[in-house]
C-alpha positions in Angstrom: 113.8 -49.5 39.8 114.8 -46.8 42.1 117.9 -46.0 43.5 118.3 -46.9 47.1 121.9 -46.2 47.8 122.8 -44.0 50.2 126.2 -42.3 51.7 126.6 -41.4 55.1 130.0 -39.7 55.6 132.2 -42.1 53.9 130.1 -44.8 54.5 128.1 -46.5 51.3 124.8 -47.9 51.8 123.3 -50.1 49.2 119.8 -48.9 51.0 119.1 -47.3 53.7 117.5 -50.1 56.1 120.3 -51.3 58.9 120.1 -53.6 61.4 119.4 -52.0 65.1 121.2 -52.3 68.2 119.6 -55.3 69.8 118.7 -58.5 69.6 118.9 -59.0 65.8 122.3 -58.2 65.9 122.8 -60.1 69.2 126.3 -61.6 67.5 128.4 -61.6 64.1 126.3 -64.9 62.7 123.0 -63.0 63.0 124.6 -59.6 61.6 126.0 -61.9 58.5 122.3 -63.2 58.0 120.9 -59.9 58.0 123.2 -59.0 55.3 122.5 -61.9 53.6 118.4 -61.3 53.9 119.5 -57.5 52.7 120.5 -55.3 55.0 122.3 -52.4 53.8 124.1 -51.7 57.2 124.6 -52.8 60.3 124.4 -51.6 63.9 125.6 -54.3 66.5 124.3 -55.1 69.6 125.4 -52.6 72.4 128.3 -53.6 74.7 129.0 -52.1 77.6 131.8 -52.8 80.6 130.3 -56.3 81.6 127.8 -58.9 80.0 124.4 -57.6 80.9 122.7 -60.1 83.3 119.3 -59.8 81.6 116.2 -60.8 83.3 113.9 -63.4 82.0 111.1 -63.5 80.4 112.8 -60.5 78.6 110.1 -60.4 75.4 106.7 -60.1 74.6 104.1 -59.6 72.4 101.3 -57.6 73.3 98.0 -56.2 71.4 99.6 -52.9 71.9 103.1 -53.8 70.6 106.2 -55.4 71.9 107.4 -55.2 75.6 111.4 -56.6 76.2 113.8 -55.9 79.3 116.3 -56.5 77.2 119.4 -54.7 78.1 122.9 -54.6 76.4 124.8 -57.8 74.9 124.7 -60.1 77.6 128.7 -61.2 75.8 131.4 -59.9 77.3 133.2 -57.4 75.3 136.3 -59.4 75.2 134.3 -61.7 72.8 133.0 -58.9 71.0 136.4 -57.8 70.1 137.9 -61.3 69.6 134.8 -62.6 67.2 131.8 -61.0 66.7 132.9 -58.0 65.5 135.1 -59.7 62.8 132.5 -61.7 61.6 130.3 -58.8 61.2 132.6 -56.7 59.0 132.8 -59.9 56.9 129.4 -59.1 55.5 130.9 -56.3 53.3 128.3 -53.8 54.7 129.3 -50.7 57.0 129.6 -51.5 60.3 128.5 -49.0 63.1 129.4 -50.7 66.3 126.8 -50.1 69.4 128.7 -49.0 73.0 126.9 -47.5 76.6 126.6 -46.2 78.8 128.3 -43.9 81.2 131.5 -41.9 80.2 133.7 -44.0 82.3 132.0 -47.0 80.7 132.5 -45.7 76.8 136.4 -44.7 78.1 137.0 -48.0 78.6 135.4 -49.8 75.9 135.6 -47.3 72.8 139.5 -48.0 72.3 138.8 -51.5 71.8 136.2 -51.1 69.3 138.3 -48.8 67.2 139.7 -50.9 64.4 136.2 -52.6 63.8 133.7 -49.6 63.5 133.3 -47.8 60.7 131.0 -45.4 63.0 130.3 -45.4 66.4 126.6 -45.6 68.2 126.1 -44.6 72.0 123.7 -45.4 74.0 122.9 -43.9 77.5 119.4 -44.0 77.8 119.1 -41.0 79.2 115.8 -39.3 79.7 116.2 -36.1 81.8 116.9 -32.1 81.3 120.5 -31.8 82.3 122.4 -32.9 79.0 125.6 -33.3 80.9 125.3 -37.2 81.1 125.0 -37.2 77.2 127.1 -34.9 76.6 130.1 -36.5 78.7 129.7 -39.8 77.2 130.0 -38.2 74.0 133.3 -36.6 74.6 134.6 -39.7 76.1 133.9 -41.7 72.7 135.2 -38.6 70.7 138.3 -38.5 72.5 139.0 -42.2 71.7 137.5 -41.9 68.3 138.6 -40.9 64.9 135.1 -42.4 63.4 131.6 -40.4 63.4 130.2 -40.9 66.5 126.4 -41.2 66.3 124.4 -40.3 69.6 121.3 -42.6 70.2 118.3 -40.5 71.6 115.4 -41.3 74.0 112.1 -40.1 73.1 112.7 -36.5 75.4 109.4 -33.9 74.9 112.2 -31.4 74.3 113.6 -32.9 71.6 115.1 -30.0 69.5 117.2 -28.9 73.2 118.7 -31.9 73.9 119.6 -32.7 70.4 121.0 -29.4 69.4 123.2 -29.7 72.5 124.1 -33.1 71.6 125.1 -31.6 68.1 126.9 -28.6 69.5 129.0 -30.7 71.7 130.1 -32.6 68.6 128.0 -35.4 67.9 128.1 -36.4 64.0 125.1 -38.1 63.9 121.6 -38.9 66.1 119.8 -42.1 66.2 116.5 -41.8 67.4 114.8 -43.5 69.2 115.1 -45.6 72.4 112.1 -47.9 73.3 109.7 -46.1 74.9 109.1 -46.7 78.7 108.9 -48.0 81.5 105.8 -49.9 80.4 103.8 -52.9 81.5 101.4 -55.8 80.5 99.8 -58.0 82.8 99.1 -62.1 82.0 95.8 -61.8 83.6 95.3 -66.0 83.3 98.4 -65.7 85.6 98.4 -62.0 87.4 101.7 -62.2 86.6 103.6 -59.3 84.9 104.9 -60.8 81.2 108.0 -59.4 82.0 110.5 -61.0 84.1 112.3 -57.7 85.9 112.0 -56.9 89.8 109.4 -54.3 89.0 107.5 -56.1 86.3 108.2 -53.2 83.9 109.1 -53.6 80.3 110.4 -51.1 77.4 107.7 -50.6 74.3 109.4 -51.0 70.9 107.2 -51.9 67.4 104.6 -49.8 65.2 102.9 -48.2 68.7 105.9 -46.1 69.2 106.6 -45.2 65.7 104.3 -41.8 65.8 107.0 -41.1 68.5 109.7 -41.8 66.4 108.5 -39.9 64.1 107.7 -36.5 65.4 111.2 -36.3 67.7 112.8 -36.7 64.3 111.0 -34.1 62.3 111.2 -32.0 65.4 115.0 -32.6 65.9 116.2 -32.2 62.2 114.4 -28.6 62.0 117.2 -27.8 64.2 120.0 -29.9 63.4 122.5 -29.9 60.5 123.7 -34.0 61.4 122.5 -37.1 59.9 119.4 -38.7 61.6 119.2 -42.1 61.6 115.4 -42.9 62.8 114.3 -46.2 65.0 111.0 -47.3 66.1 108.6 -49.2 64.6 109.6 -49.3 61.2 107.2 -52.6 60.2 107.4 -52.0 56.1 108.8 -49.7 53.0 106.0 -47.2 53.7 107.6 -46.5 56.9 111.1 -46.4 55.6 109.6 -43.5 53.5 107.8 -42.1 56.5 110.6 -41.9 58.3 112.8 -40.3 55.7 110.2 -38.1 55.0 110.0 -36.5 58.9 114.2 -36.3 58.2 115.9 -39.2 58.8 118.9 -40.4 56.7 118.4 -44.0 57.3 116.1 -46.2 59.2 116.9 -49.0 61.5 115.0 -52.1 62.4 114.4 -53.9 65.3 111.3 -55.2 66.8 110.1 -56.5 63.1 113.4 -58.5 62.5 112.5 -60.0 65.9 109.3 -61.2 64.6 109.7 -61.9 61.1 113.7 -62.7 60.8 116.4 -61.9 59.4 114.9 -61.6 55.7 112.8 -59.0 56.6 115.9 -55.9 55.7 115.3 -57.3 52.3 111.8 -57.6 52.4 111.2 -53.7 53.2 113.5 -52.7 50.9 111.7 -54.1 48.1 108.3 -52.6 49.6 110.4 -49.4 50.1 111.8 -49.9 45.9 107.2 -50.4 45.0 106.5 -47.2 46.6 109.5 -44.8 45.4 108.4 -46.9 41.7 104.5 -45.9 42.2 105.2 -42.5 43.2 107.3 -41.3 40.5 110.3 -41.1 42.7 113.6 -42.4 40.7 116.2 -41.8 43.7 115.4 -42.4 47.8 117.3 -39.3 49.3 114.4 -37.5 47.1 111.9 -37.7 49.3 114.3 -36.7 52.3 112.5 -34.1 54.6 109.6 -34.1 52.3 107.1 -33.3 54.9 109.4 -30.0 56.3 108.2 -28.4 52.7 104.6 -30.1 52.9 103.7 -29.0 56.1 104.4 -25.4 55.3 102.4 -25.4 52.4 99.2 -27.3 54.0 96.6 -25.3 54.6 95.8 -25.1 58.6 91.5 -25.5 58.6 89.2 -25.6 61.1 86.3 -26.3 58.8 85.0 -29.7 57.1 86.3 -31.0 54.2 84.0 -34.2 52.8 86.2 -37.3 51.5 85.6 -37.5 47.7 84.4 -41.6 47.6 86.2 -43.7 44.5 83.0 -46.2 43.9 84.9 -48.0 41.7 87.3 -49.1 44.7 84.6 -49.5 47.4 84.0 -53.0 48.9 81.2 -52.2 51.1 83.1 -53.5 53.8 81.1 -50.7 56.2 84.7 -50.0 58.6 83.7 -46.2 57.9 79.5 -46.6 58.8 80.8 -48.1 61.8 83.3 -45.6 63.0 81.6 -42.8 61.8 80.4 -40.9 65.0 78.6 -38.1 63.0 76.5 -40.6 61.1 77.4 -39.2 57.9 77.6 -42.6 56.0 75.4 -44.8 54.6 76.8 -48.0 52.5 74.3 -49.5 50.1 74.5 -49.5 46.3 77.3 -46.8 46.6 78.9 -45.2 49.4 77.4 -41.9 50.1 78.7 -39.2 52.6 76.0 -36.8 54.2 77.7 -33.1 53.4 75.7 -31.3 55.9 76.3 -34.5 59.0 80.6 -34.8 58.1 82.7 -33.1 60.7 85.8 -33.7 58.0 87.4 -35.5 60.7 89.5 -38.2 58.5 88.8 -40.8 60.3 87.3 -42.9 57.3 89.4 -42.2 54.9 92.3 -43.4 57.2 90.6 -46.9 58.3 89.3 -47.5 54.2 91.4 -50.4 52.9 90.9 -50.2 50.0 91.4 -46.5 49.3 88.2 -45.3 48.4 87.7 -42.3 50.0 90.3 -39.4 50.2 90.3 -36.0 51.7 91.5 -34.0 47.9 92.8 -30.9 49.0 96.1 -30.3 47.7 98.4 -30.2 51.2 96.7 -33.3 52.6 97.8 -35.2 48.6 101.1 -34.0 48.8 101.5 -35.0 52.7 100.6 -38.3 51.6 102.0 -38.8 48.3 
């Protein structure tokens, strides 16, 4: 069995999948029962000056992930600090407590979170150029603070500027990232938007936005010397490790503990345990910022390189005849690939489910490994 634990500051981990800031850690019951299903940390739902008045229908599922209004914890804070967050820390697990949005807001509420967190998460989801609003609301919370104080990201296309700013102006940590938005999906039985907000718009959280995820946090911890805890999508152990790979310290979940309950924490870990096993990897933080060193050594191609085909693992199931726009497969007795027809595109060896075919040049085995 690998090792999973990890340490964050002073904080121990007994693996490195956490609860997120929303709804599976809406109160201290649920953020007990994701302990109990295996969480190794929790982040609680953000609170902010007021109960959020959330509009409803706040959640959906759609074919192209999950939509939600959801906004902060619709409890007041006063609860929070009389309840919830005691009940949390009962689970025995570090506690990093989730607060937004404004400066004036996080001035208000950060003192009174201050003898239950053992770090601090803010959220201002803030999307534009001018890092001030970030950066204020940082300062408010480290001015009230004698925690580490992690700042949670939205998906900016200038990632590395905003979050070297954020580190510069003394963040200890980044969490990233925010749903993805605003979105929308239509009921078109009804006409109706699924969500339930003035506009119709929703947020997109799940395994859509996790290529998001994943690049802001390989792009972000190029430049940054702070833990990155990454969020987004994270459905299964393979994306733990994806995740980690790209940077991040820790993963949270959200969306797929929405879906699949509170024993999912557990449930990844073990998937996360199989992988580190089958890969030869006896200890978690080493495959840390794998890809940083991968990437460099890939070889950057413009020319076709033909999967190698495993007959032995074929199923003739045809998913690559059929996607193959080049017409460079043909499935009968064996699986053969047309060398002069493949573009190398990688398409097939990307939809096989059973493994069959793989693109055996060295950078693509280790990217993958």
């Amino acid at each position: 069995m690998a090792n999973l634990k990890i340490k964050i500051y002073d904080m121990e981990f007994s693996n490195p999948i956490m609860t997120a800031a929303g709804p599976g850690a809406k109160d201290g019951d649920l953020c007990v029962e994701a302990v109990k299903g295996g969480a190794g940390g929790i982040c609680t739902k953000t609170i902010s000056v007021l109960p959020a008045d959330v509009p409803r229908p706040c959640m959906g599922i759609t074919n192209s992930g999950f939509l939600n209004t959801e906004l902060w914890s619709e409890l007041p804070k006063e609860q929070w600090i009389k309840e919830e967050y005691q009940k949390a820390k009962s689970a025995g697990v570090p506690v990093i407590v989730s607060m937004g949005y404004t400066a004036e807001d996080i001035e208000k509420v950060a003192p009174l979170v201050k003898p239950y967190a053992d770090a601090v998460e803010l959220s201002t989801h803030y999307v534009g150029t001018d890092v001030a609003p970030i950066v204020n609301a940082l300062k408010a919370a480290k001015a009230a603070l004698d925690v580490p104080v992690f700042m949670k990201m939205s998906p900016h296309t200038d990632i590395q500027t905003i979050a070297k700013a954020v580190e510069e102006a003394g963040a200890d940590g980044l969490v990233m990232i925010n749903s993805f938005g605003p979105c929308m999906a239509i009921d078109v039985d009804s006409g109706y938007p699924i969500m339930g907000s003035k506009t119709g718009y929703g947020w997109l959280s799940g395994a859509p936005i996790r290529p998001l995820a994943i690049r802001c946090i390989y792009e972000a911890s190029q430049v940054v010397n702070i833990p990155i805890i990454g969020v987004g999508g994270v459905t299964c152990g393979r994306d733990v490790a994806e995740m980690m790979m790209a940077g991040a310290s820790a993963v949270q979940v959200c969306t797929e503990a929405i879906l699949r309950g509170p024993g999912v924490y557990g449930k990844i870990a073990a998937e996360l345990n199989e992988f580190l096993d089958s890969h030869g990897y006896s200890d978690v933080n080493e495959i840390k910022g794998l890809a940083h060193k991968t990437v460099k050594e890939r070889e950057f191609r413009t020319h076709a390189v033909v999967p190698e085909v495993d007959q032995d693992k074929c199923i003739k199931c045809k998913k690559c005849k059929a996607s193959c726009v080049y017409e460079a497969i043909e499935v009968g007795e064996t699986l053969e690939i047309d060398k002069d027809k493949c573009f190398g595109c990688g398409l097939c060896v990307t939809r096989c489910p059973k493994k069959a075919l793989e693109l055996s040049y060295k950078a693509l085995e280790l990217s993958c490994k």
